[in-house]
N, C-alpha and C positions, 0 to 999 in steps of 0.2 A: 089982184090975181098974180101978180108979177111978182110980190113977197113969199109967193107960196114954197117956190125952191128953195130961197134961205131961210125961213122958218124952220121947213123941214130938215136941211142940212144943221143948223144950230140944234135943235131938236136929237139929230143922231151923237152930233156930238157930247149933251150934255148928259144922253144917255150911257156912252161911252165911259163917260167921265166917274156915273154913277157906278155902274158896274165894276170899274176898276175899283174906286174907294171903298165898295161894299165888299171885295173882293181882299184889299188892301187890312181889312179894320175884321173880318172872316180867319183872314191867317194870323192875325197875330195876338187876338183873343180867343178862339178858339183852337183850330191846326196846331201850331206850335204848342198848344198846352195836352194837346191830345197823349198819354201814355201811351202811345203805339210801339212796338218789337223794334229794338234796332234804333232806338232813338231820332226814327225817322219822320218827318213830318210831310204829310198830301203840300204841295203846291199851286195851292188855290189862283194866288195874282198870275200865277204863269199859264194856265188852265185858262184863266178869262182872256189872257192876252189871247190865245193862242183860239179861242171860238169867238171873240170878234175879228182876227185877221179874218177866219174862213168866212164869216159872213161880210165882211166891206172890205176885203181886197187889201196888197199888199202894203200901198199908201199907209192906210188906217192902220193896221199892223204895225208896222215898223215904226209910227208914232208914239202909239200909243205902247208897244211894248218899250219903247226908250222912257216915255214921260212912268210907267210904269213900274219898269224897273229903276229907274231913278228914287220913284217915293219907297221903295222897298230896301233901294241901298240904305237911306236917311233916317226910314224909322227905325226904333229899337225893338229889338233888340241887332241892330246892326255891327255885327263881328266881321268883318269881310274888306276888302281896298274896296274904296268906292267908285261906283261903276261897273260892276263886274253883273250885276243883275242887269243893269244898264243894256251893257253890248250884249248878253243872251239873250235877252225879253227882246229888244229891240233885231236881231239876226232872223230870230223863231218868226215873231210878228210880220217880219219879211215874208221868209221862205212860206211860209203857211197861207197867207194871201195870194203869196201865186196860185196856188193849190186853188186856191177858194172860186176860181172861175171851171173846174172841172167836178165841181162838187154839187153834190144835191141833195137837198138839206131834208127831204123826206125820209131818208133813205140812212143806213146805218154809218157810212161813210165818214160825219163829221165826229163819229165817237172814234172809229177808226185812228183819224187823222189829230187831232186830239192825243191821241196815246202816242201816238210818233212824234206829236211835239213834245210831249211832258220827256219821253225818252233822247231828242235831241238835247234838250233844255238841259236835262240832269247831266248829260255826259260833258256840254259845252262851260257850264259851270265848275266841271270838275278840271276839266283841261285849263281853264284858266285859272283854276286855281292853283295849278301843277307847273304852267308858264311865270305866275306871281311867285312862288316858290312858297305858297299856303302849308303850314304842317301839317295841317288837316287834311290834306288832299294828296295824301300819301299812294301809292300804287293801292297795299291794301286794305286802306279805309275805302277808295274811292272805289274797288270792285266790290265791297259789300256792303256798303250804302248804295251804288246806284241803282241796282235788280231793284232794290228795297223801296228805293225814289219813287220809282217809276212802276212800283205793282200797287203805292198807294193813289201815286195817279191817275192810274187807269180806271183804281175802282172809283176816285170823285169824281173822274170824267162827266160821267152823264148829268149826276146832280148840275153841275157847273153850264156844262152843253145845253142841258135843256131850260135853264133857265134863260140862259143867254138868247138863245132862239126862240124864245119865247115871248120877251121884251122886244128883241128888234122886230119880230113879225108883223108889232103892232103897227110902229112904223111904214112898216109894208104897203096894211093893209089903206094905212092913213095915204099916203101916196098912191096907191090904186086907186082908191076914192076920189082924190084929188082931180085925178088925171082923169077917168071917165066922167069927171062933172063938167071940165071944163074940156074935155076934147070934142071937137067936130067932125064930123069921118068926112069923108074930101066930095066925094058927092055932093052932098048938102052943103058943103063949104064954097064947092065952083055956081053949084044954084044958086046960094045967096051972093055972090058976090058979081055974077053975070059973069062968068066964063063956063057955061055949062057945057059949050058948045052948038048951040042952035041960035044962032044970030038973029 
């Protein structure tokens, strides 16, 4: 009974892990190959960063957006300094977890927030590329690419959101379980143990 917490914690992890590489091997086989207006492609890995900080808080976030955007700096088609997905997946996956304790995952909220990362992401990306001295990231490339960013993000939002909330719930529901099998409400627990109070 004592294994059950780090099970569970290993468990979110390696579903984390999943989601990110499903997320990871999503954008660069499909997303990027997408003919869309604007030469602009959805940002799948940064979408999942950004709906598991809300759902495990800013710790998990800011992990996982660094190990994240790290596997994004590395794969190819990688044209960029390396790191720069790095510091924005890893900033987002911050600030977004703080969020994730005033949030409520029934409620439309996490598509909301969701869209305000893809929109922070897009701009912080662009800034650093502006700081790096990127040609690409010229004044006006980077005001007509990033509306374009950030209105294809919004629309993969939910696909992304809802999956993601969907896998970790399961988890959830596995730790609910857990805990009403082995919990003892205190009554029964002072009874059996002879501190019930009547001597």
């Amino acid at each position: 009974m004592l294994n059950v917490p780090e099970k569970s914690q290993t468990g979110r992890r390696v579903m984390t892990v999943l989601v990110v590489a499903v997320a990871l091997i999503l954008q660069v086989s499909v997303a990027n190959r997408l003919p869309t207006p604007g030469g602009v492609q959805p940002d799948l890995v940064l979408l999942a960063v950004v709906a598991l900080a809300l759902v495990s808080g800013s710790m998990t976030g800011m992990v996982t957006g660094f190990l994240a955007g790290l596997a994004a700096d590395i794969v190819p088609p990688a044209d960029h300094t390396l790191g720069r997905y790095a510091l924005v997946y890893c900033l987002i996956g911050y600030l977004c977890g703080i969020a994730s304790a005033e949030m409520d995952r029934q409620s439309v909220v996490p598509f909301f927030a969701v869209a305000a990362g893809a929109l922070a992401g897009a701009v912080l990306y662009a800034a650093t590329g502006m700081i790096l001295g990127d040609p690409r990231a010229e004044w006006g490339t980077v005001s007509r690419m990033v509306p374009l960013q950030v209105v294809y993000d919004v629309v993969a939002s939910p696909f992304v959101v809802w999956a993601v909330l969907r896998v970790t719930r399961r988890f959830e529901r596995g730790d609910r379980a857990r805990g009403d099998r082995f919990s003892v409400p205190a009554a029964r627990y002072r009874a059996m143990s002879g501190r019930s109070g009547s001597l």
